[in-house]
PAKOLMAR-389530 format. One line per 2 residues: their letters; for each residue x, y, z of C-alpha. Coordinates in Angstrom, 1 decimal. Layout:
BEGIN
A> X/Y/Z  ... $
***
This chain:
BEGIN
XX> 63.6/34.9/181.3  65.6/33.8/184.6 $
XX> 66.7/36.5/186.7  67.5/38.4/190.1 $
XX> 67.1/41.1/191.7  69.9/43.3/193.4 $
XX> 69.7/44.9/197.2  69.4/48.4/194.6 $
XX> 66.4/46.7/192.7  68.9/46.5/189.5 $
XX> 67.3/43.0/188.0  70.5/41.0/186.5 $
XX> 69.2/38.3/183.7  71.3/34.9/183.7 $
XX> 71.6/31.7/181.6  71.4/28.6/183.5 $
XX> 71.9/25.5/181.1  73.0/21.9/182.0 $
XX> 73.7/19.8/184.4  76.7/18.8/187.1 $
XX> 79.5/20.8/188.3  79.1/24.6/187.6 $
XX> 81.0/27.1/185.0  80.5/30.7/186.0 $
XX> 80.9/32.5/182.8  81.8/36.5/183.2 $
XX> 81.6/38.4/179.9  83.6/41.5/178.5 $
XX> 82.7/45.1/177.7  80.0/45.9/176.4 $
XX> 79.1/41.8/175.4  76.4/40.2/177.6 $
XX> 76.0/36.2/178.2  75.2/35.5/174.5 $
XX> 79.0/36.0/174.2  80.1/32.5/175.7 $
XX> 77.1/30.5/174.1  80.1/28.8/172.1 $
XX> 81.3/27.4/175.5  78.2/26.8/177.0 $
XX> 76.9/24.9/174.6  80.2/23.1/174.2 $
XX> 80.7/21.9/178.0  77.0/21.4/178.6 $
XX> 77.1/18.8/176.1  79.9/16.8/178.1 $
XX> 78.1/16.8/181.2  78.5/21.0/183.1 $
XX> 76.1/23.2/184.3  76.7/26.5/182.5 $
XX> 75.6/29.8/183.7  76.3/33.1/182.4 $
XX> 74.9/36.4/183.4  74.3/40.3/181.6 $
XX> 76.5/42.5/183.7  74.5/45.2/185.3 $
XX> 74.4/48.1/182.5  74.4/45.2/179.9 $
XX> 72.2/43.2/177.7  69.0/41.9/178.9 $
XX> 69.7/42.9/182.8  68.9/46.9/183.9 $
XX> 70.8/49.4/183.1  70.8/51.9/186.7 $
XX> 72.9/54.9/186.5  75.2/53.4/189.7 $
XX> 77.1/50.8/190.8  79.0/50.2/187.0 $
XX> 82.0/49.3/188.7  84.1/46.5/190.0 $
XX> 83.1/46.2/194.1  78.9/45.9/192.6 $
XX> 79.7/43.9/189.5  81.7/41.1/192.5 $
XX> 78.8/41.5/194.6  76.2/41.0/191.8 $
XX> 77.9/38.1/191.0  78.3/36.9/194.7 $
XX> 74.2/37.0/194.7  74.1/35.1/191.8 $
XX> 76.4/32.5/193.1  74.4/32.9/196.4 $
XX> 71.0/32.1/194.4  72.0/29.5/192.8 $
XX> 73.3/28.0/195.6  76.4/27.2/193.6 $
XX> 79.1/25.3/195.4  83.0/24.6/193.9 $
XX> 82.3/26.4/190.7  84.6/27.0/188.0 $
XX> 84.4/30.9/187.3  85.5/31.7/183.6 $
XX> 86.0/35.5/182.9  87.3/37.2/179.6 $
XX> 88.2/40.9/179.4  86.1/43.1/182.1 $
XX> 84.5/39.6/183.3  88.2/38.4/184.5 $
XX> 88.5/41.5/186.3  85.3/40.6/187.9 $
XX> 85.9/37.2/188.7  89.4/38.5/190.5 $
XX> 87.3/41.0/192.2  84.8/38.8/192.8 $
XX> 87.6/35.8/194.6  89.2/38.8/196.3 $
XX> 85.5/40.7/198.4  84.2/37.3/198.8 $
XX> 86.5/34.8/199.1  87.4/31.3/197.5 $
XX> 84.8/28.9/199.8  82.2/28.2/197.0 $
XX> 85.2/28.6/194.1  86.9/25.2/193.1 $
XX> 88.9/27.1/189.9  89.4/30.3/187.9 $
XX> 90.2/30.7/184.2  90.9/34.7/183.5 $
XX> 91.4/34.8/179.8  92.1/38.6/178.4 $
XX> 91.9/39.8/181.5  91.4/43.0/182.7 $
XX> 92.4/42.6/186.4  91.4/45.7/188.8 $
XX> 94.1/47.9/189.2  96.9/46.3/187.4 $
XX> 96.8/48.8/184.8  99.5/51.7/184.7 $
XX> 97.4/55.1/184.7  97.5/58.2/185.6 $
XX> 95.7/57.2/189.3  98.0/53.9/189.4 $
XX> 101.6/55.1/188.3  103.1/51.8/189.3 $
XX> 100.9/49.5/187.5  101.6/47.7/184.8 $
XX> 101.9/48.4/180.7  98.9/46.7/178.9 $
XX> 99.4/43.1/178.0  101.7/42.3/181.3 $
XX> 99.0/42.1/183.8  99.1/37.9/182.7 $
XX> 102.5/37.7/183.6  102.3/39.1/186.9 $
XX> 99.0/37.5/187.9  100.0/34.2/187.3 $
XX> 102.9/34.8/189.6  101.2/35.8/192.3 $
XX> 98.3/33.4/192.4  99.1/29.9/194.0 $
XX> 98.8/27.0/191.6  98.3/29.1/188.8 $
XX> 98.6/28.2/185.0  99.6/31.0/182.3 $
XX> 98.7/30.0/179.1  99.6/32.3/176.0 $
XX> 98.1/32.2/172.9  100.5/33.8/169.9 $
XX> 99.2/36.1/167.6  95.0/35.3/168.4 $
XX> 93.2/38.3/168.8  91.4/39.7/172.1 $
XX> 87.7/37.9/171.4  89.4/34.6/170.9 $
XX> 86.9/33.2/172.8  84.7/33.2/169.8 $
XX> 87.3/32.9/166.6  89.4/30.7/168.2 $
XX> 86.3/28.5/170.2  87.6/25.3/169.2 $
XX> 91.0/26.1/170.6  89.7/28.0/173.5 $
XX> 86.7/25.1/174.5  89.7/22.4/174.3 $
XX> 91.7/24.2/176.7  89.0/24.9/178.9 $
XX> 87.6/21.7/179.3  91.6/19.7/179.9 $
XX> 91.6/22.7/182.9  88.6/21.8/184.1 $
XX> 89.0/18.0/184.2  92.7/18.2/185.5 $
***
């Protein structure tokens, strides 16, 4: 089993698979890397290197009592990134993972990130709650965030439900691979 281990000593477990350039896959809540095998398996077969981690607190990785929350899930992933010694890789995140991919580009920058697909995405602090009065009603966060990143693409899917990632795969894979190559 392929993993790391965190400054903390939280051991994260990750899926490396394939060859060429790099897809960084971040999952949802409560899911673990299992959850984008229908990806992985779909653009490792046309030539990508696929990797795909369990969130700390998920899956096969430990499960400490701290750091289950955005600023450790970035930096776990930056480690991971780090590891691998990944350079211009595409980061895909759904749910949670998008909000970890965003938080991830924002504490450590864009130098070893050629793309980002945030599909479902949870993005930190977009949210209207009670701590965030001026955020956003669910479902707008897309609208906004696509507005405010440069070069972005919003891309709607009509009536699919939130893990369209796995009923929709076919549909989703497409997608993802015409972004990728563009």
């Amino acid at each position: 089993m392929s993993t790391i281990t965190m400054k903390d000593g939280t051991r994260i477990h990750y899926k490396d698979w394939g060859a060429g350039q790099s897809v960084v896959f971040s999952h949802g809540w409560p899911l673990s890397a299992d959850a984008w095998e229908d990806q992985m398996v779909f653009l490792a077969d046309r030539g990508y290197r696929c990797i795909a981690h369990d969130r700390r607190g998920h899956g096969r990785s430990d499960q400490p009592w701290n750091g289950n929350e955005m600023d450790t899930y970035a930096d776990d992933l930056a480690a991971l990134v780090e590891k691998l010694d990944l350079k211009k890789a595409i980061h895909v995140g759904h749910s949670t993972g998008g909000g970890e991919v965003a938080r991830y580009i924002g504490r450590h920058g864009t130098k070893r990130v050629a793309k980002a697909v945030l599909i479902g995405s949870v993005t930190p602090l977009m949210l209207q709650t009670a701590a965030n009065p001026a955020g956003l009603p669910t479902g707008a966060s897309a609208m906004l965030s696509s507005k405010i990143v440069k070069g972005a693409t919003l891309k709607i899917y009509p009536g699919l439900p939130h893990g369209m990632c796995s009923t929709n795969k076919d549909q989703i894979n497409s997608d993802l691979l015409a972004f990728i190559k563009e």
